[in-house]
Each structure stands twice: as structure tokens, then as C-alpha cells.
DRENKEFI-91694 format. One record per atom (N, C-alpha, C, O, CB): atom name; x, y, z. Coordinates in nm, 4 decimals, padded with zeros to 6 digits, always signed. Glycine has a CB too. Layout:
N
<r atom="CA" xx="X" yy="Y" zz="Z"/>
...
This chain:
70
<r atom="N" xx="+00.2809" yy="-00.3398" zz="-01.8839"/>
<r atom="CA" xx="+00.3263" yy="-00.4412" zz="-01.7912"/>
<r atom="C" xx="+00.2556" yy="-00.4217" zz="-01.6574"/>
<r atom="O" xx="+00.2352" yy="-00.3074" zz="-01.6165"/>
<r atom="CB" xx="+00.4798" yy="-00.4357" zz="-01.7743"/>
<r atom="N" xx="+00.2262" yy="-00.5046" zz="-01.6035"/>
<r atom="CA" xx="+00.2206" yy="-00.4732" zz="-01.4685"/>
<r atom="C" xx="+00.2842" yy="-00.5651" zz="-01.3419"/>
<r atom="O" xx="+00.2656" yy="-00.6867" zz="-01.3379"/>
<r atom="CB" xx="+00.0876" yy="-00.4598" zz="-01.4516"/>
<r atom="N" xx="+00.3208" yy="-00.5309" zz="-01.2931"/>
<r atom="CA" xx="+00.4048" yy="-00.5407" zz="-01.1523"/>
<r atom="C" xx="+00.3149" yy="-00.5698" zz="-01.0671"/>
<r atom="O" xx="+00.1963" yy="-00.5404" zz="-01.0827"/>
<r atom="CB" xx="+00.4821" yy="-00.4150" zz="-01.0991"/>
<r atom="N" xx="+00.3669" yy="-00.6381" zz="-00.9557"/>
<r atom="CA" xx="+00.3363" yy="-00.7149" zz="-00.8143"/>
<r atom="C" xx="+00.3417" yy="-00.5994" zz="-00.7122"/>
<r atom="O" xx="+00.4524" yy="-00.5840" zz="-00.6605"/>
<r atom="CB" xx="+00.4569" yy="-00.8437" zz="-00.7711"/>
<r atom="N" xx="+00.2659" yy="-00.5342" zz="-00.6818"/>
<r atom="CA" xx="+00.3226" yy="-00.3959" zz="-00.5479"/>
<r atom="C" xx="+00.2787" yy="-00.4797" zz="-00.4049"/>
<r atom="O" xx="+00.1665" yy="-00.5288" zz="-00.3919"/>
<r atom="CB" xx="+00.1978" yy="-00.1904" zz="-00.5569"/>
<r atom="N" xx="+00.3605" yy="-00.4863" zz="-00.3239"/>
<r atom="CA" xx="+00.3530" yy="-00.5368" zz="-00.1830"/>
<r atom="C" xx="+00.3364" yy="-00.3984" zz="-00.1265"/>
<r atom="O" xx="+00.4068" yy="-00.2978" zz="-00.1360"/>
<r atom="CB" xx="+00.4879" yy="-00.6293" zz="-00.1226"/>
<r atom="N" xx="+00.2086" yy="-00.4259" zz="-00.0573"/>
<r atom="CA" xx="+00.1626" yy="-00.2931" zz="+00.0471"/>
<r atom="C" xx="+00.1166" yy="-00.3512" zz="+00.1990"/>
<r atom="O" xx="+00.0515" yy="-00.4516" zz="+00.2280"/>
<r atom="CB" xx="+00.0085" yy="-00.1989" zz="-00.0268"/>
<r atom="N" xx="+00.1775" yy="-00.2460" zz="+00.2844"/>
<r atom="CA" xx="+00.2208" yy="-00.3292" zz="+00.4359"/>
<r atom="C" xx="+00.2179" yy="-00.2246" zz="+00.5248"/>
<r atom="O" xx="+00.2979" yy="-00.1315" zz="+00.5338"/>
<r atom="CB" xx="+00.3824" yy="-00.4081" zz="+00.4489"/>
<r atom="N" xx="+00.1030" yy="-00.2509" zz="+00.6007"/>
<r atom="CA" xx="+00.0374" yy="-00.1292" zz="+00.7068"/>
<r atom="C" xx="+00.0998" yy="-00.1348" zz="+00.8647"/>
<r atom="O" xx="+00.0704" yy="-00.2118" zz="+00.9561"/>
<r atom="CB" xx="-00.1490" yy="-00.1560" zz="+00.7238"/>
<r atom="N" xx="+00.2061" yy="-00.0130" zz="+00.8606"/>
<r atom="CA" xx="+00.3105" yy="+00.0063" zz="+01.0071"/>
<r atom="C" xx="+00.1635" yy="+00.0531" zz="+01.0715"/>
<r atom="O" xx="+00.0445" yy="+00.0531" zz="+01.0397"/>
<r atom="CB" xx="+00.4821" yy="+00.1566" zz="+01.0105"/>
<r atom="N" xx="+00.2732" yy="+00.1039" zz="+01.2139"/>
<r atom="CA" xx="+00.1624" yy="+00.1600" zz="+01.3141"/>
<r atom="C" xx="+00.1537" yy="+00.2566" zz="+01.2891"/>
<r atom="O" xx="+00.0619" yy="+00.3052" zz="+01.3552"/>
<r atom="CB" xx="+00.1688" yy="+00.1608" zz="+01.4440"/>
<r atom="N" xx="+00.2058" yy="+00.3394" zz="+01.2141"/>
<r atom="CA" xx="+00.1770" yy="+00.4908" zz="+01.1834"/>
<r atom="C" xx="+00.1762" yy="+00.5552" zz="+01.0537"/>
<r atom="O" xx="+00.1663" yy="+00.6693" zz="+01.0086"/>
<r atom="CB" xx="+00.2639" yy="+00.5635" zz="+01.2462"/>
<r atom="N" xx="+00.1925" yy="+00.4201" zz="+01.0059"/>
<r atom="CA" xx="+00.2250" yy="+00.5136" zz="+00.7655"/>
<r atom="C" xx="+00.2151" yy="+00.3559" zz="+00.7291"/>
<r atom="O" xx="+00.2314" yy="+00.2575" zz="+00.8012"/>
<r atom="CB" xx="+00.4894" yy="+00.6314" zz="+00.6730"/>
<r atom="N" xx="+00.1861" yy="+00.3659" zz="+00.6055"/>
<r atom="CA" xx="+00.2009" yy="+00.2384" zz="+00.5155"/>
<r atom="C" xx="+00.3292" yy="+00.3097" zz="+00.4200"/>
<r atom="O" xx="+00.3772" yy="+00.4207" zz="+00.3970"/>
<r atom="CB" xx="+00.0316" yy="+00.1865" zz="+00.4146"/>
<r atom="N" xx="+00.3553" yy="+00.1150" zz="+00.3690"/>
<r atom="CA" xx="+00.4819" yy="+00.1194" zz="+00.3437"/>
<r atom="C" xx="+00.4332" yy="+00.0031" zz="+00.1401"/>
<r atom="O" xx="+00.3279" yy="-00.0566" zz="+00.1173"/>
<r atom="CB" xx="+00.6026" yy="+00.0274" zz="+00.5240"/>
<r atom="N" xx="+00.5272" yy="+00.0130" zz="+00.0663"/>
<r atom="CA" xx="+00.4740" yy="-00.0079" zz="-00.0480"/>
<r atom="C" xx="+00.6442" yy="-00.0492" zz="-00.1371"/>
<r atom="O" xx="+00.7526" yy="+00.0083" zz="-00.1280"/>
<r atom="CB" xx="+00.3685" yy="+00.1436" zz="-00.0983"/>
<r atom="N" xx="+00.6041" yy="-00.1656" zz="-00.2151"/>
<r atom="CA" xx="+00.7699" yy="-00.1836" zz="-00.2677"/>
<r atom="C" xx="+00.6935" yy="-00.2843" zz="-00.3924"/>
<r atom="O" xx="+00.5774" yy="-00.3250" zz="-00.3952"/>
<r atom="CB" xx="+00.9231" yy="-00.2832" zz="-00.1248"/>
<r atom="N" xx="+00.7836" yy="-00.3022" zz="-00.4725"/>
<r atom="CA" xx="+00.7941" yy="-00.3543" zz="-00.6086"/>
<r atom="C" xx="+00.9316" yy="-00.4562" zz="-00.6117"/>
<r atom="O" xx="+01.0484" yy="-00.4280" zz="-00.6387"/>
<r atom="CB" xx="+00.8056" yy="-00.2198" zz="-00.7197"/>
<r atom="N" xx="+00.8703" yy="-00.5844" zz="-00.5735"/>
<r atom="CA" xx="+00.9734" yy="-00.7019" zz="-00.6283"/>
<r atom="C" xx="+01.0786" yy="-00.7291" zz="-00.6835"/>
<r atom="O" xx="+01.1949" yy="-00.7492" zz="-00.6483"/>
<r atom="CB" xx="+00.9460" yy="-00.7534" zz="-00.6853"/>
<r atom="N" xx="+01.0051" yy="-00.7265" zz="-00.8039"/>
<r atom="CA" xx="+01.0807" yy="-00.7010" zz="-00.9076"/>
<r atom="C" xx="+01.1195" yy="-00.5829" zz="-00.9776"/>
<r atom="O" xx="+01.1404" yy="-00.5707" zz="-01.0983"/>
<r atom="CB" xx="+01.0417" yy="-00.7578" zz="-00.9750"/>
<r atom="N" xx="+01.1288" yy="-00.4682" zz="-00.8564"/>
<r atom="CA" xx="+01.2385" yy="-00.3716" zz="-00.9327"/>
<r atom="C" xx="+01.3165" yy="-00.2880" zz="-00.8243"/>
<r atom="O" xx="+01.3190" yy="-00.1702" zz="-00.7885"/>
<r atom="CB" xx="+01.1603" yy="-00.2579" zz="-01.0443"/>
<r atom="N" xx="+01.3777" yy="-00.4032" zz="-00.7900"/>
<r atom="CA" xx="+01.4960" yy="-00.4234" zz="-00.6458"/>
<r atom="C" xx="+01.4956" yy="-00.1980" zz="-00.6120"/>
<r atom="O" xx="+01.5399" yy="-00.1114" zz="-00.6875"/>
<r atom="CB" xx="+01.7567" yy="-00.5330" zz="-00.7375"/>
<r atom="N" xx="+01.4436" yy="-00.1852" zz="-00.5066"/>
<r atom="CA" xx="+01.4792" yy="-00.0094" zz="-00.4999"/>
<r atom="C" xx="+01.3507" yy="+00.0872" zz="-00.4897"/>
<r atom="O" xx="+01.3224" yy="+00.1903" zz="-00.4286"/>
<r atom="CB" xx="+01.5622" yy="+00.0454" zz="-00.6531"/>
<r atom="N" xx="+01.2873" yy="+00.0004" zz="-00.5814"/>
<r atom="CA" xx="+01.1554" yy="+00.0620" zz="-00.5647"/>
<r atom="C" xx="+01.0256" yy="+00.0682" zz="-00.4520"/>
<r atom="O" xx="+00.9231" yy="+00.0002" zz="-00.4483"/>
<r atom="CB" xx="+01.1109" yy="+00.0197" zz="-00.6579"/>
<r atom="N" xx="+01.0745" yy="+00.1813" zz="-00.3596"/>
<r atom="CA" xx="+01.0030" yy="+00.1641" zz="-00.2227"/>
<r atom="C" xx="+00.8738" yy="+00.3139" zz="-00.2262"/>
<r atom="O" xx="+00.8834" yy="+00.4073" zz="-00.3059"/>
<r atom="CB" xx="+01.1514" yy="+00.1779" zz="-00.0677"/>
<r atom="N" xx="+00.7939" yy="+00.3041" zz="-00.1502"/>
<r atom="CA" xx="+00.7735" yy="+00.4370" zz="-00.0625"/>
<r atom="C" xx="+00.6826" yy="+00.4122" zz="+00.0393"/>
<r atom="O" xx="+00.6178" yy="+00.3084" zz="+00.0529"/>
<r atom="CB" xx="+00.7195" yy="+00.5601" zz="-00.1410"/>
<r atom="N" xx="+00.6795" yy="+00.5183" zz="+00.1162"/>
<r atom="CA" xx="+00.6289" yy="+00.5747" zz="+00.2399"/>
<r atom="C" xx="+00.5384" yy="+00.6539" zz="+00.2429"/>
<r atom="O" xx="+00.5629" yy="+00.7744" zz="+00.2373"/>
<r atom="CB" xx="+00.7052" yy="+00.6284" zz="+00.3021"/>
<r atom="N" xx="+00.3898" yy="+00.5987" zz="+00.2540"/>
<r atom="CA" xx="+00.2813" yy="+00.7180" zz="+00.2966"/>
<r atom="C" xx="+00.2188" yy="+00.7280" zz="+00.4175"/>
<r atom="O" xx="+00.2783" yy="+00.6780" zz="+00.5129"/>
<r atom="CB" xx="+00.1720" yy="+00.7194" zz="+00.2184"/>
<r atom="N" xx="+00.1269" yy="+00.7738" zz="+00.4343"/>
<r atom="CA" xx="+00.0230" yy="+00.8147" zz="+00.5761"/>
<r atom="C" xx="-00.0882" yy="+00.7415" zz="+00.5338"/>
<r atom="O" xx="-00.1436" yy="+00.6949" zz="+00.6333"/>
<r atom="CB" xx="-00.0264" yy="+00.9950" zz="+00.6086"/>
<r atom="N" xx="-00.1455" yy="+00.7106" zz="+00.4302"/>
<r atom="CA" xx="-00.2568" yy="+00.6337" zz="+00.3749"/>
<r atom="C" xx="-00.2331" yy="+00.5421" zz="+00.2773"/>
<r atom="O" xx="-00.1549" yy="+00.5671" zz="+00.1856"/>
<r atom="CB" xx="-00.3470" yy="+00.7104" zz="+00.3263"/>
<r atom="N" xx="-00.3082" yy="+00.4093" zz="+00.2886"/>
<r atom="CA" xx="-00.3608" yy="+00.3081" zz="+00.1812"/>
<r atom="C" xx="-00.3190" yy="+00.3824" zz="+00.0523"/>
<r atom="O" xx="-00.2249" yy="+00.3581" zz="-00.0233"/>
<r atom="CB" xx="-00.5357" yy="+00.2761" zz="+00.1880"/>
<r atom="N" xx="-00.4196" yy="+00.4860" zz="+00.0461"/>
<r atom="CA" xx="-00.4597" yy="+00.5238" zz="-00.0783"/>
<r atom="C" xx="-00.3503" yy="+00.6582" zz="-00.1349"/>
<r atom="O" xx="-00.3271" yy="+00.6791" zz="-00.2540"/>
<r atom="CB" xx="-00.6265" yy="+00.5652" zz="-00.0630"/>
<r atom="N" xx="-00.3008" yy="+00.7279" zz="-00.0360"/>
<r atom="CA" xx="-00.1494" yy="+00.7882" zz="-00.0510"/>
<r atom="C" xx="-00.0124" yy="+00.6766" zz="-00.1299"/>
<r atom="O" xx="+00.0742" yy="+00.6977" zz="-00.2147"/>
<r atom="CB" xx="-00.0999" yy="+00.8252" zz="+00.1297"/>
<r atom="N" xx="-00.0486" yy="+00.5692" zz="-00.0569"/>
<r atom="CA" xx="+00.1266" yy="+00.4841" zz="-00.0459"/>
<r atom="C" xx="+00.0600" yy="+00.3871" zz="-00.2333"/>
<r atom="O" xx="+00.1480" yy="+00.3112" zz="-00.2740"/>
<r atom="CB" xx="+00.1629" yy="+00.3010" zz="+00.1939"/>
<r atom="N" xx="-00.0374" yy="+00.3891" zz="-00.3040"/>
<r atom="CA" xx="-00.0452" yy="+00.3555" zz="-00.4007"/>
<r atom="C" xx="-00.0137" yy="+00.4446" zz="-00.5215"/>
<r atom="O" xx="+00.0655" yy="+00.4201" zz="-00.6126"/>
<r atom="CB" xx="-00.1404" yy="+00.3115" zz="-00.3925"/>
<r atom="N" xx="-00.0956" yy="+00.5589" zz="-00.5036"/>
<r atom="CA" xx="-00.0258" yy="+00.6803" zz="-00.5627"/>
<r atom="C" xx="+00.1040" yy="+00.6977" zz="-00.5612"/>
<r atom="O" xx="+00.1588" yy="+00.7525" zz="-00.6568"/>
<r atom="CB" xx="-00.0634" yy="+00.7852" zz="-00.5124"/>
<r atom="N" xx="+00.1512" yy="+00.6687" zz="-00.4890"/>
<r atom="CA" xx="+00.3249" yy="+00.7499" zz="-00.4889"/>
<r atom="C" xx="+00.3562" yy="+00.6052" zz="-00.5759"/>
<r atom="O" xx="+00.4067" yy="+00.6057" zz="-00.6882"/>
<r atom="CB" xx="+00.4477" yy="+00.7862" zz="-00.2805"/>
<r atom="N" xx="+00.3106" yy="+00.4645" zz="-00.4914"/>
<r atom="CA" xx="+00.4207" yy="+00.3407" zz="-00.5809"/>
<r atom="C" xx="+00.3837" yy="+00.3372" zz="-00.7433"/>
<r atom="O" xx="+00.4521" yy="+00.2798" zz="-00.8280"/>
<r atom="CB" xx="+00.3879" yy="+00.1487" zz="-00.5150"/>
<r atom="N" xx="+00.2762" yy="+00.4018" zz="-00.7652"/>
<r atom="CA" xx="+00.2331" yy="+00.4116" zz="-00.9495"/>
<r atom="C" xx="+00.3464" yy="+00.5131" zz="-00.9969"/>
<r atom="O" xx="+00.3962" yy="+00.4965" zz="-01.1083"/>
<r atom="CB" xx="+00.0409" yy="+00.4960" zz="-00.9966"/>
<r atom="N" xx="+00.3991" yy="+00.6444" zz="-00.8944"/>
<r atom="CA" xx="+00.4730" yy="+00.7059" zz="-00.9368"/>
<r atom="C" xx="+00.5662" yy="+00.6621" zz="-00.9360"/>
<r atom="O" xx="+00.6105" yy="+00.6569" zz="-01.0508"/>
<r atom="CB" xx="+00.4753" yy="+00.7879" zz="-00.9091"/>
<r atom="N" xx="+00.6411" yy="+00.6157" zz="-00.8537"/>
<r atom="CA" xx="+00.7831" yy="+00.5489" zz="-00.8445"/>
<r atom="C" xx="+00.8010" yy="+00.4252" zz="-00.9309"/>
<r atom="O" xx="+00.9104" yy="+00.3794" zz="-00.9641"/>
<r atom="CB" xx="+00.8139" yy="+00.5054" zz="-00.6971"/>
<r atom="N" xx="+00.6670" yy="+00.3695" zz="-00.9678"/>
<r atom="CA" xx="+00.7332" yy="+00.2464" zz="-01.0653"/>
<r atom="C" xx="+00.7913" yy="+00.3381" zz="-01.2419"/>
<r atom="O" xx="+00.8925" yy="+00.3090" zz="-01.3058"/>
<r atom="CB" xx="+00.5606" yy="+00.0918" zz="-01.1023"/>
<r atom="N" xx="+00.6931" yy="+00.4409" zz="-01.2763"/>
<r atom="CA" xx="+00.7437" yy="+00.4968" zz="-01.4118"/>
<r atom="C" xx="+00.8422" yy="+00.5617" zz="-01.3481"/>
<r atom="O" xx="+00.9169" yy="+00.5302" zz="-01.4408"/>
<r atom="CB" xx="+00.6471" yy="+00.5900" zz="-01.5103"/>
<r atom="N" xx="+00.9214" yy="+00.6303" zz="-01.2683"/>
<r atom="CA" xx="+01.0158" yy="+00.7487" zz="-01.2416"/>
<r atom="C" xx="+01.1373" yy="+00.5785" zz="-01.2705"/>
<r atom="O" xx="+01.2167" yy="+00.5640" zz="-01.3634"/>
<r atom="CB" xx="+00.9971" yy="+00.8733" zz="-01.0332"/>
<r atom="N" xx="+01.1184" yy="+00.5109" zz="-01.1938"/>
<r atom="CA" xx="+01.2114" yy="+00.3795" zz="-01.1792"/>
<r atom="C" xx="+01.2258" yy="+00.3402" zz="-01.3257"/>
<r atom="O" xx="+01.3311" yy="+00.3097" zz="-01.3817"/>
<r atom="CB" xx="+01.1409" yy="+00.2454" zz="-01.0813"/>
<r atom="N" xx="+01.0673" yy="+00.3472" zz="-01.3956"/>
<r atom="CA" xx="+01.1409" yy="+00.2615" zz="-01.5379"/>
<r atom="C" xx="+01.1994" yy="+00.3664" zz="-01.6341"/>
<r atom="O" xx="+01.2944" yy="+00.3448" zz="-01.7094"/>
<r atom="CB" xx="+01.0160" yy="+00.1635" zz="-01.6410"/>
<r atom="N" xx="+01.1421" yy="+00.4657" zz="-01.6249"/>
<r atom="CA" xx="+01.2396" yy="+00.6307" zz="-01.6865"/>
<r atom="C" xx="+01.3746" yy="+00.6018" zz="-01.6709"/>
<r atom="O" xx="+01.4554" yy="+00.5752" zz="-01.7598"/>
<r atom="CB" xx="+01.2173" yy="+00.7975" zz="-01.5836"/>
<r atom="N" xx="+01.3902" yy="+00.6080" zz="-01.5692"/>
<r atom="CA" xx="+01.5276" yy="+00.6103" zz="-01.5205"/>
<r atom="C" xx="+01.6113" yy="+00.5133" zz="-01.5980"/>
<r atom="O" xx="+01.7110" yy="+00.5510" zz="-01.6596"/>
<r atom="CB" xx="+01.5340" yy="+00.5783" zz="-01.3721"/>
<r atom="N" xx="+01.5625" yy="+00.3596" zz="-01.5949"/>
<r atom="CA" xx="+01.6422" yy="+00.2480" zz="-01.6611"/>
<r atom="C" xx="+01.6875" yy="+00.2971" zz="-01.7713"/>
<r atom="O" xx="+01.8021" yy="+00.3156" zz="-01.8124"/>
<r atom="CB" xx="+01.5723" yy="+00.1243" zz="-01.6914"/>
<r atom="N" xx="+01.4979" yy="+00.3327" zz="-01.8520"/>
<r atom="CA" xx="+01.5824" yy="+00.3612" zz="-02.0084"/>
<r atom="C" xx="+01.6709" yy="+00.4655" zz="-02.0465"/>
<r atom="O" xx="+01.7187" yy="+00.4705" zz="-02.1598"/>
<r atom="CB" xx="+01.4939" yy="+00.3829" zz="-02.1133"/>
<r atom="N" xx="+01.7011" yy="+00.5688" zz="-01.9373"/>
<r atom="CA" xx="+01.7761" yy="+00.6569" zz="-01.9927"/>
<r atom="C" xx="+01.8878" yy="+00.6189" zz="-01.9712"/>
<r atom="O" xx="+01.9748" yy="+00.6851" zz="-02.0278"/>
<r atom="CB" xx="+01.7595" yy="+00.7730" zz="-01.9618"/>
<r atom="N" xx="+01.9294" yy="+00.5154" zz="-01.8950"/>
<r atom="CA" xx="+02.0395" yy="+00.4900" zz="-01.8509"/>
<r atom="C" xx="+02.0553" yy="+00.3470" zz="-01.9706"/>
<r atom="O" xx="+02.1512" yy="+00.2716" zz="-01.9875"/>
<r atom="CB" xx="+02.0389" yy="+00.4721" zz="-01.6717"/>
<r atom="N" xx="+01.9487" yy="+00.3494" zz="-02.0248"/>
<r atom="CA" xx="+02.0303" yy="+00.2101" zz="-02.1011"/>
<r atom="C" xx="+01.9958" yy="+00.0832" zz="-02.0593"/>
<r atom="O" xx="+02.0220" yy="-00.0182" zz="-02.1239"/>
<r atom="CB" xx="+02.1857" yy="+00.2040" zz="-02.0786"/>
<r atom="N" xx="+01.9378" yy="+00.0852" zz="-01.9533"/>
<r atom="CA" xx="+01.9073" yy="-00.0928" zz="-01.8342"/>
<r atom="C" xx="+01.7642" yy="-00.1202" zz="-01.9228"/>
<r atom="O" xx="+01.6693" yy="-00.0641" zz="-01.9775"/>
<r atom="CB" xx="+01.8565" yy="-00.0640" zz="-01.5752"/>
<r atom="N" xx="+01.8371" yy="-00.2759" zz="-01.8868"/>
<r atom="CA" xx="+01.6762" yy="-00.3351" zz="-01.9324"/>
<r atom="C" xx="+01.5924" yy="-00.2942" zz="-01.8666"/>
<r atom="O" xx="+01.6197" yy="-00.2376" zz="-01.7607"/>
<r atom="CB" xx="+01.6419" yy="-00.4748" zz="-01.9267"/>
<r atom="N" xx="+01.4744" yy="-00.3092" zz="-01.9059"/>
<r atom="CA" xx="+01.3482" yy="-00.3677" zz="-01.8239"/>
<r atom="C" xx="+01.3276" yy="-00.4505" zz="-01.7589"/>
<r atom="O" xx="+01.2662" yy="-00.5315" zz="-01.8284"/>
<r atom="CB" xx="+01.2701" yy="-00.3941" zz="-01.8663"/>
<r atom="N" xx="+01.3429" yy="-00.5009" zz="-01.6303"/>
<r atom="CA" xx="+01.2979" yy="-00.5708" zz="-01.6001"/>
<r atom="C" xx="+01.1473" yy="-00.6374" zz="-01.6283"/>
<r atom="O" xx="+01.0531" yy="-00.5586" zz="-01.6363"/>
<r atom="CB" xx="+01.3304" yy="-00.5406" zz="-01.5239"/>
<r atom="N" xx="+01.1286" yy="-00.7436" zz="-01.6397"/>
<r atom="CA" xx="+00.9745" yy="-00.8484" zz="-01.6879"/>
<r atom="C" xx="+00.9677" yy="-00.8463" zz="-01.5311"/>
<r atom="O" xx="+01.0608" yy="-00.8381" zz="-01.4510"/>
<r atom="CB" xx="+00.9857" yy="-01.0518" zz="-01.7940"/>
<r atom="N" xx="+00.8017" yy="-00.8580" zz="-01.5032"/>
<r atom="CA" xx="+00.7291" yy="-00.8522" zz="-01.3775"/>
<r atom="C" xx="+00.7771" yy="-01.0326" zz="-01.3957"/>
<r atom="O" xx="+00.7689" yy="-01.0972" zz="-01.5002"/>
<r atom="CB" xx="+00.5304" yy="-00.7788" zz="-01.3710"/>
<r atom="N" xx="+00.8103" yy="-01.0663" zz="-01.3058"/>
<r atom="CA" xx="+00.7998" yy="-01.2505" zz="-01.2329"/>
<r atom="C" xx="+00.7783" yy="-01.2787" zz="-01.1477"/>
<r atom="O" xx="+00.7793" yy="-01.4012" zz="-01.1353"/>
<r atom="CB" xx="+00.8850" yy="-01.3360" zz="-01.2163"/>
<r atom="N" xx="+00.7362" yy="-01.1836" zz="-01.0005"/>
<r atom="CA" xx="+00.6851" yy="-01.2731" zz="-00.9036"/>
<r atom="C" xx="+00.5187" yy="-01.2757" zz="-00.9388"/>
<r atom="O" xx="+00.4620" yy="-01.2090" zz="-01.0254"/>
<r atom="CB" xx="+00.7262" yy="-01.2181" zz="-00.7435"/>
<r atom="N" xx="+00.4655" yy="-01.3618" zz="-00.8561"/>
<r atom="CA" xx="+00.3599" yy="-01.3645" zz="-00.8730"/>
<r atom="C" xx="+00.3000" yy="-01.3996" zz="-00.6516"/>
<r atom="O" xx="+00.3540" yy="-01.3874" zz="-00.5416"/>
<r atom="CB" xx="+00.3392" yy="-01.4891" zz="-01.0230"/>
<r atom="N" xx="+00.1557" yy="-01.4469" zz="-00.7106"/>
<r atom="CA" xx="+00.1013" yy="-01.3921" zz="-00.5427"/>
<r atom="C" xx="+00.0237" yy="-01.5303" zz="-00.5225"/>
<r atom="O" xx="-00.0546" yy="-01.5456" zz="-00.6162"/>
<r atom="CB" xx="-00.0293" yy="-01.2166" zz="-00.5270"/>
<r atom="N" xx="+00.0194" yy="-01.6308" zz="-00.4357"/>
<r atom="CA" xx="-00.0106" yy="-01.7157" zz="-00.4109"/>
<r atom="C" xx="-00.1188" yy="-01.6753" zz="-00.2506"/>
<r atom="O" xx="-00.0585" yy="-01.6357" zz="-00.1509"/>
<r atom="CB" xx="+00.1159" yy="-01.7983" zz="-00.4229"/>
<r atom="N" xx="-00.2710" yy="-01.6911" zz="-00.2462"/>
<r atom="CA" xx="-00.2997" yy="-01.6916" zz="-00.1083"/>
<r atom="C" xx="-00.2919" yy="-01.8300" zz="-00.0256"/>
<r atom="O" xx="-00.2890" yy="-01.9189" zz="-00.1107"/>
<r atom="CB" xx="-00.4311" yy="-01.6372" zz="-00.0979"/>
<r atom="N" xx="-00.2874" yy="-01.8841" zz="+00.0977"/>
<r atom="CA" xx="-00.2487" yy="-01.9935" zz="+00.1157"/>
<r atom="C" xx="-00.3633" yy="-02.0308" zz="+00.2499"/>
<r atom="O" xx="-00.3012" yy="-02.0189" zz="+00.3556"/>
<r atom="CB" xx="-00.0830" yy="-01.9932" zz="+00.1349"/>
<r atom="N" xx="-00.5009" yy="-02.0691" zz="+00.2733"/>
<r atom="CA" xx="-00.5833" yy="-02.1135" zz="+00.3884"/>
<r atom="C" xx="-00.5003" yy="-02.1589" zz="+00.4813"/>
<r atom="O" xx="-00.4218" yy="-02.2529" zz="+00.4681"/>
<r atom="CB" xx="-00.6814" yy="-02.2144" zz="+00.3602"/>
<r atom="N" xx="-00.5179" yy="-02.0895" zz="+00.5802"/>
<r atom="CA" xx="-00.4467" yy="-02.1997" zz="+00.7144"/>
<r atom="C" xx="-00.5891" yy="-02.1258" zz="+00.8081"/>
<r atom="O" xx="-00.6759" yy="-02.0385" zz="+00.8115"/>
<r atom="CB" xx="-00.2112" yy="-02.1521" zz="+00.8007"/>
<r atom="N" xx="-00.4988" yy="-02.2937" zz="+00.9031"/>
<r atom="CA" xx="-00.5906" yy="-02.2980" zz="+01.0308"/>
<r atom="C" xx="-00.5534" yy="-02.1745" zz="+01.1489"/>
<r atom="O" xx="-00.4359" yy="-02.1825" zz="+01.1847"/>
<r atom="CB" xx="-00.5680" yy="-02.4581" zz="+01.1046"/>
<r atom="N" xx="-00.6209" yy="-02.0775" zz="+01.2066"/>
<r atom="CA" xx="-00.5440" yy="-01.9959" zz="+01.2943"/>
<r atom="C" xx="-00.6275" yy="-01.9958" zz="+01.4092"/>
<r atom="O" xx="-00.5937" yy="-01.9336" zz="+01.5099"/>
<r atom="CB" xx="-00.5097" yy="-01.8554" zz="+01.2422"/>
């Protein structure tokens, strides 16, 4: 499957979350830190479901870019 990861650069760490799997956040110092950890946190997140029994969530958002005038 793959998932939608929203990645979003603070003034001092980037920040990284998964849509569609309401919880699934993290916090790095780098681009390339805050992807690593969200690859980890999406399997630790879907581990977790199945041991607990929860569905899977299906990836459904999707990413639209949109031209504007600025």
C-alpha cells in the first residue's frame, strides 16, 4: 500500500503525518531524518492495528497541485 505522507518544514525541525492513519505523526531535524522515522511509524502504526485486531485502513486521500497567480 502506499500512503499520502504530508511533510512540513517549522523553523527549526520538520514535521511529517499520515492522513489516513489519524495518529501517525513525527518530528525530525531533517527532510531526510522526518522520512525515515514516518516509514517507521507507518509499519509500527500498522503492527500495532493488526495485533490489536483493527482494520487497515485503505490509503484515500490523494494530492491535487493547484497554479495560482502570486
Amino acid at each position: 500500500m502506499k500512503y499520502i505522507v504530508v511533510v512540513e518544514e517549522g523553523p527549526e525541525s520538520y514535521g511529517a503525518y499520515v492522513p489516513d492513519l489519524p495518529g501517525c505523526a513525527v518530528i525530525g531535524e531533517s527532510r531526510g531524518e522526518v522520512i525515515k522515522l514516518i516509514e517507521e511509524a507507518i509499519e509500527l502504526h500498522l503492527q500495532s492495528l493488526k495485533e490489536l485486531g483493527d482494520d487497515i485502513p485503505p490509503p484515500l486521500s490523494s494530492v491535487e497541485f493547484i497554479d495560482v497567480a502570486a
